[in-house]
C-alpha positions in Angstrom: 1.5 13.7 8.2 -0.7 10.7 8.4 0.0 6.9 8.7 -2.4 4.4 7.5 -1.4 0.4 7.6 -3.8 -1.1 5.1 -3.7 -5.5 4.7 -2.8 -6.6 1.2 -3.5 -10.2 -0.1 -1.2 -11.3 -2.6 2.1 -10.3 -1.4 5.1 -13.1 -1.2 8.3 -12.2 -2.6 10.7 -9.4 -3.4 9.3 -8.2 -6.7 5.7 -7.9 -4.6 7.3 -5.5 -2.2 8.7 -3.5 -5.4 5.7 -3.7 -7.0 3.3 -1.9 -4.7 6.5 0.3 -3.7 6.4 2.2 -6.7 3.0 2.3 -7.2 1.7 3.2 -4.0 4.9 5.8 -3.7 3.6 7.7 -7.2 0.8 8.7 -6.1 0.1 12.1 -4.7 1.3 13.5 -1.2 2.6 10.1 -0.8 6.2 10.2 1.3 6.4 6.7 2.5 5.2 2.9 1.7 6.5 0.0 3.9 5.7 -3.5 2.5 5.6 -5.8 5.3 5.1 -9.2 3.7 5.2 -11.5 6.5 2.0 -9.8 7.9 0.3 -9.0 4.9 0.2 -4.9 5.6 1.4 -2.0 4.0 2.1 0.9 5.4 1.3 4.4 3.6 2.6 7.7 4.9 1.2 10.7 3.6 1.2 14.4 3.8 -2.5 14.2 4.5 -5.4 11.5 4.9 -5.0 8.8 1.9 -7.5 8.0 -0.6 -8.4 4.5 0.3 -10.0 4.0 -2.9 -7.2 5.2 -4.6 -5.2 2.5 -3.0 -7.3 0.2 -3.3 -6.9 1.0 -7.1 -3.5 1.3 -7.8 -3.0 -1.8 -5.4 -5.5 -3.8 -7.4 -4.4 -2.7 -10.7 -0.4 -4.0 -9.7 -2.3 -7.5 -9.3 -3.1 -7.9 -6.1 -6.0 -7.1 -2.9 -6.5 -4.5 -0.7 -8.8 -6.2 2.0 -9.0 -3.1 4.1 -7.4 -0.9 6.8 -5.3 -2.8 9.3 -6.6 -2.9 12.8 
């Protein structure tokens, strides 16, 4: 398993959270997603490393900003 917390720009409401839920959560090997939107970071767990282009994609393509990994 593998946990990456990535920061998102964008993100302020309930529908946001739902959103990038889904989307994140169909892509492959994906088990988790945890939409924080107070801090701007989502969290992705997978069953191995994640594609951070991938995310970035899917993420991008829902409307909003994947800035990068989350320190």
């Amino acid at each position: 398993m593998s946990t990456t917390t990535y920061a998102v720009s964008g993100m302020s409401c309930a529908h946001c959270k739902a959103a990038l839920t889904k989307v994140i959560g169909e892509l492959d090997g994906v088990t988790d997603v945890g939409v924080d939107l107070a801090s701007g970071q989502v969290t992705v767990t997978s069953a191995a490393e994640p594609d951070d282009a991938l995310i970035a994609e899917v993420v991008d393509d829902a409307g909003y900003e994947l800035t990068g990994r989350a320190a």
